[in-house]
N, C-alpha and C positions, 0 to 999 in steps of 0.2 A: 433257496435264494430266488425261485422264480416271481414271487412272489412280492420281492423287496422293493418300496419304491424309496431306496435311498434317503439322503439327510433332505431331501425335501418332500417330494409327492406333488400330483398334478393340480393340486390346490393351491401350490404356493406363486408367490410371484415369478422368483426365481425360474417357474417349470415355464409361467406363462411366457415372460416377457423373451428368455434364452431359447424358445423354440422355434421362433420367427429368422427365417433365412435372412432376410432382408436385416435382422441386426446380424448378420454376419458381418453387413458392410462394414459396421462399426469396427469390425477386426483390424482392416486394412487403415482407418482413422486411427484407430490406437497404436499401432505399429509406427505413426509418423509423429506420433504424440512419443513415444516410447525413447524412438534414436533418437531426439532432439535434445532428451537428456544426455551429457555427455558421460555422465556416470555409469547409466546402464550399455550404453551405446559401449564404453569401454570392456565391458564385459562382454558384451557381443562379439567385440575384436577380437580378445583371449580366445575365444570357444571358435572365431573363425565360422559363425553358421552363416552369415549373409555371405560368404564369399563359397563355402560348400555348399550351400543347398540354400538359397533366398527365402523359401518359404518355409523351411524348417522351425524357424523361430515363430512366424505366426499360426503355424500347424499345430506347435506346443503346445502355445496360449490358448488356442480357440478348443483345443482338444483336453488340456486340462481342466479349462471352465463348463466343457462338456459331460465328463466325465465325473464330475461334481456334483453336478445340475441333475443328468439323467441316470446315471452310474447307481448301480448299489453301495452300501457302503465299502462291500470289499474293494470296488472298482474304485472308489473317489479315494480311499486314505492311500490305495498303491497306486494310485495317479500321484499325490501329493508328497508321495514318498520317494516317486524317482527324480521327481522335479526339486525335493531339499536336499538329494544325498547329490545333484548335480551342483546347484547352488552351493552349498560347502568347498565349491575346489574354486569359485570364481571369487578372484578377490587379487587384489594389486594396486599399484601407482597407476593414476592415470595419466598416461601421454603428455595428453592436450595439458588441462588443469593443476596436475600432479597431485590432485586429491586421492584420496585414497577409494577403491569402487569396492564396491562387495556386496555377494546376491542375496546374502544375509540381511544387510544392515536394514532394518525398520521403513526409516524414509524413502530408502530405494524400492523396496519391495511395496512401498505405499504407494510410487507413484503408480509402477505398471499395472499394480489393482486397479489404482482412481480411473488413471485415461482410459482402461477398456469400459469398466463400468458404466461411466458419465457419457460413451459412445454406444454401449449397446441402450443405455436409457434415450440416448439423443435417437438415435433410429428409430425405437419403437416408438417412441410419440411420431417421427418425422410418415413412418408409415402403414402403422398398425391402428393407433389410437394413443391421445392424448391420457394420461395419467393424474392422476389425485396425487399431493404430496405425502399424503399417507401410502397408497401403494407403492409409491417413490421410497419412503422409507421403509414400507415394508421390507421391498427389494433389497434395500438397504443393511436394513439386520439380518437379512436371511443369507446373505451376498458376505457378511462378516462372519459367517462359517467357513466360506472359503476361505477366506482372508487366513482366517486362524490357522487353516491346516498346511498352508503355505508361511505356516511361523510367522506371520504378522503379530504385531503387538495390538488386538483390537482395544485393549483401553487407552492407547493415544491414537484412535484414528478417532476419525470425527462423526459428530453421533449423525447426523443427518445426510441423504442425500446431497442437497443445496449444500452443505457446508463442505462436503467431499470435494464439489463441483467446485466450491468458490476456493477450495485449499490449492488447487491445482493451478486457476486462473493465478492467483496471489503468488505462487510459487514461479507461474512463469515468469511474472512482471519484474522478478528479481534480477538484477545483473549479472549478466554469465550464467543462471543459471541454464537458459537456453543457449546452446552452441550448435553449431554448423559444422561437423568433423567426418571425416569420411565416411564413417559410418550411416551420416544422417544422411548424407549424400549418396550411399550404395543405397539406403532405403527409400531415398525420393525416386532413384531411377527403377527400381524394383516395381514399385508402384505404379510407375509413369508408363511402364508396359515393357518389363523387362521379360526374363525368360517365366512366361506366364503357362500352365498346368493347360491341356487342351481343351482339359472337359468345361475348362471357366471362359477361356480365351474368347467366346462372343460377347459376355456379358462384362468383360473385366474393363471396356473404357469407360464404361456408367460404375461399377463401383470405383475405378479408380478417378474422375471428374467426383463426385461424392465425397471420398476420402479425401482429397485437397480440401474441394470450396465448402466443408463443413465445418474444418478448422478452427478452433478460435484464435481472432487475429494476431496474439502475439506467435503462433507456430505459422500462422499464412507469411509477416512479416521475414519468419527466417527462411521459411522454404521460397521467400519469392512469389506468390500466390497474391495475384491482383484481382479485388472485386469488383466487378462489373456487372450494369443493369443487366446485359446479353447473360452474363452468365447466373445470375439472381435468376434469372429468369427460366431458365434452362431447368436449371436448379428444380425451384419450386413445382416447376411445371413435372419432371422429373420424379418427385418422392409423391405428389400428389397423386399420379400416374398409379403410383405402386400402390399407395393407402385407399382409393377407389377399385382396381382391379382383386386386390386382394382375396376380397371375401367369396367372389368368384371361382378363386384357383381351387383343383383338388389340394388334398393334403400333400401328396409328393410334390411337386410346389411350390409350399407353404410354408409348411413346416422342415428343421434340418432332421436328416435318417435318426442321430440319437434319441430322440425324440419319440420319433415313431415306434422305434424300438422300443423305448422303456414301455408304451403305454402299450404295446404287444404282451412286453413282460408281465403287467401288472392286468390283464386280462384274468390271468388266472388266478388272481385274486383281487378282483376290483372293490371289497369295502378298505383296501388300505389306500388308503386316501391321500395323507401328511402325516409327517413322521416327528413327531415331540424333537428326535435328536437338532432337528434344524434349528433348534430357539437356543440362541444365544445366552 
């Protein structure tokens, strides 16, 4: 196994665009893209993680998409394996709505794919480099092996990046579908600089000013998130910062540890390159 460069290999987008720290930030955007569904947000309540442990829930996510990414294939199907047998117990009336939630159902499990996706895509161009719509989709179909192993339905997701992107926008603009419930509320103050991990707590009011003013405006709208030149400004000045300094940084860094790892891993056999299982 030392040898395995997983469902994807360091060729692919997927290894490219997920190694960059700096799309970590996107974690903490999608997490507020996430509560603002009331559906998922309600299943958050059941499980009780933002009231046990705040960051458990964005640990998950960034750890299962890690784990995918950089993981062998033993490490990525029992990643996705503890993440469906947990899903199978999350499901009920919702509260607020009195819709019915479920960690199962397609649409749900569509969105928290799209927001992280469309957020680790927004960082990397915001400060790695701008991308081709082809590597966009590349990312795209390679990124639908996840999807898959997290029981997604990939024949109703949408074949393109842009069109993931636009389903999500579309999806906001709908009535109610964006809500304001405690939930969404435990995660804006989580982010706003609640009980933050030590080892992050210098850099966490840059990604968390990031994670707000990056928003697309109908989630700025509910969290309250007013745009301003000062803060455009900030902003810009801010990701520009990081996509100039960049290239400069060593690798620790630059890159996130899994990362590093796998390509430690695959030292001891570096003509495996990409691995067919990634193709869709």
């Amino acid at each position: 196994m030392s040898g395995d460069p997983g469902y994807f290999g360091p060729e692919s987008m997927m290894w490219k665009v997920n190694k960059e720290i700096t799309v970590l930030f996107g974690g903490a955007r999608a997490l507020l893209m996430h509560a603002a569904h009331p559906l998922i947000a309600a299943g958050a309540r059941q499980t009780s993680f933002y009231q046990r442990d705040p960051w458990k829930r964005l640990i998950r996510t960034l750890s299962l998409q890690n784990s995918v990414t950089f993981g062998t294939i033993v490490e990525a199907d029992d990643s996705a394996t503890r993440i469906n047998r947990l899903h199978e117990v999350i499901k009920g009336e919702d509260e607020i709505t009195g819709n019915i939630y479920d960690a199962l159902d397609h649409e749900q499990l569509l969105w928290v794919h799209a927001c992280l996706q469309i957020s680790s895509i927004y960082f990397y161009e915001k400060t790695v480099k701008k991308l081709t719509d082809e590597e966009k989709n590349q990312y795209h179909r390679e990124n639908m092996l996840s999807a898959k192993l997290v029981l997604i339905d990939i024949e109703q997701m949408p074949k393109t990046h842009n069109d993931l992107r636009d389903w999500v926008i579309q999806k906001s603009k709908e009535k109610n579908y964006l809500i304001m419930t405690d939930v969404a509320r435990d995660v804006e103050d989580i982010i706003s600089g609640g009980p933050v991990p030590k080892h992050i707590k210098p850099i966490w009011p840059f990604i968390a000013f990031t994670a707000f003013n990056t928003l697309p405006d109908e989630f700025k709208n509910l969290y309250g998130i007013k745009t301003t030149k000062l803060k455009s400004l900030i902003l810009i000045f801010n990701l520009t910062f990081l996509k100039i300094t960049r290239p400069f940084l060593p690798p620790f860094f630059r890159l996130i540890p899994p990362a590093r790892w796998a390509k430690q891993r695959l030292t001891k056999n570096p003509d495996l390159k990409f691995n067919d299982k990634a193709k869709i």
